[in-house]
N, C-alpha and C positions, 0 to 999 in steps of 0.2 A: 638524491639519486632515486630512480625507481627500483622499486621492489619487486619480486615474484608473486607479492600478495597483490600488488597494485596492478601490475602487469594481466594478470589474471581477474580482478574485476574489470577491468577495462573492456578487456575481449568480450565479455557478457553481457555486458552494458551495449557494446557492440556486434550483436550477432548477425550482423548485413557484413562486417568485415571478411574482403578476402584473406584469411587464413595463408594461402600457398601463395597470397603473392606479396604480404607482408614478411613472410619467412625468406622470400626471395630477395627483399629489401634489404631486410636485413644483413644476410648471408646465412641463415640459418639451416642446418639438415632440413632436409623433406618431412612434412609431418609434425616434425617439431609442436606446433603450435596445437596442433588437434589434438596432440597427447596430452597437452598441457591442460584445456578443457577438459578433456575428457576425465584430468584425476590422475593420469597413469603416471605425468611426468612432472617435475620439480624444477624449475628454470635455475638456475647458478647465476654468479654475480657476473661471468662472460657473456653470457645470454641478454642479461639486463642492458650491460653497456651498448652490444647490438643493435639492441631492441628502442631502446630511449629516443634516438633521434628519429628515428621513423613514427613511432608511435605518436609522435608528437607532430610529423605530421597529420596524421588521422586525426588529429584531435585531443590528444590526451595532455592534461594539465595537472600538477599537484595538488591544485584546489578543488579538483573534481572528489574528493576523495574524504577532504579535510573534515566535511559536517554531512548529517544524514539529510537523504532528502523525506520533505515530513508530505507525508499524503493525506489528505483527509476521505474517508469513505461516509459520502453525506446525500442525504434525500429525504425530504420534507412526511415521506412517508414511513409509513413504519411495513414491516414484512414482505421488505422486494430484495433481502439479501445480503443488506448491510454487513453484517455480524460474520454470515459465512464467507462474505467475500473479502474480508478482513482477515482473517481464523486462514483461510485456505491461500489466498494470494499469499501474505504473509508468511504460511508454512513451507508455499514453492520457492520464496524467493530467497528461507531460511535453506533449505535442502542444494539450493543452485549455490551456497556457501556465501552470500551475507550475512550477516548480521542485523538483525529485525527485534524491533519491538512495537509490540503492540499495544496500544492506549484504549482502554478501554471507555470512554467519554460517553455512557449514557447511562443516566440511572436505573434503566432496568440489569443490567451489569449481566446482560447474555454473553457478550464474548468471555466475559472471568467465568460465568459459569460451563461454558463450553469445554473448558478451557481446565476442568477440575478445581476452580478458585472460588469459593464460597465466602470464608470467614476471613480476612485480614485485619492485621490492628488498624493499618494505615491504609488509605486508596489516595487517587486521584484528586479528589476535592481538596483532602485535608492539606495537601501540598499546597494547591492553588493559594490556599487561605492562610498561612505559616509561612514559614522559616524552612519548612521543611524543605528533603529531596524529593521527587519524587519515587514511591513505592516500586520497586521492580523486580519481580521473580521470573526467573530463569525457567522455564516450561520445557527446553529440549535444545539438541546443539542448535546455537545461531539464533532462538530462538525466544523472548522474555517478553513478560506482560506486565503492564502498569496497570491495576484492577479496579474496580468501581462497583457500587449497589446501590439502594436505594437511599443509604445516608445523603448521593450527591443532590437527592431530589430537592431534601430538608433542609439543605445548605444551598441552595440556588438564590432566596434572596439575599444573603449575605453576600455571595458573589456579584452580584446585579451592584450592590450601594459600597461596593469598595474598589478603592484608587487604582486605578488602570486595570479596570478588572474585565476589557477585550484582550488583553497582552499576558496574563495571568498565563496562560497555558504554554504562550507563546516564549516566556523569558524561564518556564521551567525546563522545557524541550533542551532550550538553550545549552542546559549547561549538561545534558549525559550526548547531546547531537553527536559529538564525536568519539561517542563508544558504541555506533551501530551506523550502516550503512543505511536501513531506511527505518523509517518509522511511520507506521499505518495507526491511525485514528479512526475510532469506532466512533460514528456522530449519532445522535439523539434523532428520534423522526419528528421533528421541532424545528423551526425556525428561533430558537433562542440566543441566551449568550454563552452555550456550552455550544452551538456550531458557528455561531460570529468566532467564540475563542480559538476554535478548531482554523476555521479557514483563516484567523488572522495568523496561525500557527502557519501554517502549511505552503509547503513551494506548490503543489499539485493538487487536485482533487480529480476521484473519480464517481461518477453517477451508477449508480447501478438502479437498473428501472426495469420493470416488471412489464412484458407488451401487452397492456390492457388498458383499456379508458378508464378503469378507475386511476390506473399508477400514474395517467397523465397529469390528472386534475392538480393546478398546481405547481407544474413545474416549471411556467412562465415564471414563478415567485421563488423558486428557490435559486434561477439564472440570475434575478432582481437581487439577491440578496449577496451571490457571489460579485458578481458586478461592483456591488454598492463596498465590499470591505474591500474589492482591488482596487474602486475610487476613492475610499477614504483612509483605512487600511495596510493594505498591504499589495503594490501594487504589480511585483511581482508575479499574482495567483496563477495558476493556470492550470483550465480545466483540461485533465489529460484526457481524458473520454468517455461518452457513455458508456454501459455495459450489460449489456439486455441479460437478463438470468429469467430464471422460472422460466424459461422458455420449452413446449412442446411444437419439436420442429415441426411437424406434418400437419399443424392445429393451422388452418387458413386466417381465422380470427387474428393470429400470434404474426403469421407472416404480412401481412396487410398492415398491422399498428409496428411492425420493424419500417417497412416502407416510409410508411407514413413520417417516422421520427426524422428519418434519414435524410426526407424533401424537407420534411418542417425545422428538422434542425441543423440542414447541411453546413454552417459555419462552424458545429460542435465535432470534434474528432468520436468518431464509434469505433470501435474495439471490433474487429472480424469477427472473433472468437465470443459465443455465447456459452452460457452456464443453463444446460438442459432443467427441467422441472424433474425432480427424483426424488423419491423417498429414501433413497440412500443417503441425503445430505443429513435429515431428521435424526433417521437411525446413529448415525457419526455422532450426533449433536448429543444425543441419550446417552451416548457410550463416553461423551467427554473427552472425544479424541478428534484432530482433527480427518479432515477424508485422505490425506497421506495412509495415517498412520492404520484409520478405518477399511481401507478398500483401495491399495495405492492404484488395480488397475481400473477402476472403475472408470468407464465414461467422464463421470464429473472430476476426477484427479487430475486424471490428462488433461480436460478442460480449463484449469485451473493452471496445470502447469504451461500449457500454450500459452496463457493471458500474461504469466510470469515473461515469458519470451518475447509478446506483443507488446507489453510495457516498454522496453527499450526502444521498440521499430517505432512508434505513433508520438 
């Protein structure tokens, strides 16, 4: 039977849904439903039975629900956002009431350190490479990080020369997937077997690209590389969308290589919503918190939480 927890990811997941005229399907009071988003209201088990047969025509399924969906945040470069577009999606999509963890998968272990996580007995690698679970601390409601540093550097060729060691990430995921709704992955600026692992891991990946001709250089190989694990792999991948950061709106340079992406890569989904260039993301990052908890009205939060909303629509 559905739940009021279920009932309520659904709608989210769904924010193009009419609202007044599913309540109308239903038989529902007026509103009903917005209250329900909004926090103020609690659906009952009358409500559900209402609710169930319609909602299913919309689309809703039990298995939507069952296992997280795993994203990987991957780009062959290094300093176009990865980290903070990990750290910050992740934090909206924790506050919009999923459940989120964060993996942190690159040996410089910036999201763990963003993130107040420096010292752990156990990270990410060790798991890959054992018996073990993997590592997961709970950062904030809805909120947990699987951490990494540069031990995972010194442990890469051990992972490279051991038995199914592209699925290594992918059969750990496996087994916490259905204690979080999603699960965002911090990839390495490497084309290696920590982002082969990543996207054999992953239902989704998103690009975050920097509008410059250096951030281009490249990125013909990193589509080659998704490509190549959806053809051999995992064939399911899919790339949910670009997502231009560092972006200085009124910069002409910035508006011309947007253009440009968007003719040269019109088969690839792009994200409306950009992530301005600020030194308010830096400042966040010093403070070890992320831009929610830093500056929730800040230009870049709201940006970050729109992308949260755009994720469902694209």
């Amino acid at each position: 039977m559905i739940t009021p927890e279920k009932v309520l990811k659904f709608l989210k997941h769904k924010p193009a849904l009419n609202l007044t005229q599913v309540e109308k399907e239903a038989g529902l009071p007026s509103r009903t439903l917005h209250k329900v988003v909004s926090g103020t209201l609690r659906l009952n088990e009358k409500h559900c039975q209402f609710l169930e047969p319609v909602l299913r025509e919309y689309g809703y399924a039990d298995e939507l629900f069952s296992k997280a969906k795993i994203i990987s945040i991957v780009n062959h470069k290094g300093g176009v956002g990865k980290t903070t577009t990990t750290i910050n999606l992740g934090k909206a999509l924790a506050i919009s009431g999923f459940k989120v963890l964060l993996v942190d998968f690159d040996s410089q272990g910036n999201t763990s350190q963003c993130c107040g996580v420096h010292e752990t007995e156990s990270q990410v690698i060790d798991a890959l490479l054992s018996k073990e679970d993997l590592p997961i601390i709970p950062l904030a409601e809805n909120l947990s990080l699987s951490p990494s540093n540069i031990k995972m550097a010194y442990r890469e060729l051990e992972l490279i020369n051991s038995i199914g060691n592209e699925k290594r990430l992918k059969n750990r995921l496996q087994k916490v997937s259905e204690d979080f709704d999603f699960i965002l992955i911090d990839c390495p600026p490497a084309l290696n077997i920590f982002t082969t692992n990543a996207l054999v891991a992953s239902d989704l990946c998103i690009i975050p690209l920097q509008p410059e001709a250096s951030a281009l250089y490249g990125v013909d190989s990193l589509f080659n590389r998704i490509y190549e694990v959806r053809e051999e792999s995992n064939p399911t991948l899919i790339v949910k969308g670009i997502l231009f950061t560092m972006v200085t709106e009124n910069t002409l340079v910035h508006k011309q290589m947007m253009d440009y992406v968007k003719t040269e890569y019109k088969h690839i989904p792009i994200f409306n919503i950009f992530i301005e260039r600020a030194t308010i993301i830096q400042q966040s990052q010093v403070a070890q918190q992320d831009i929610f908890s830093y500056s929730p009205k800040s230009p870049v939060a709201q940006q970050y939480a729109e992308l949260a909303k755009e994720f469902f629509i694209i």
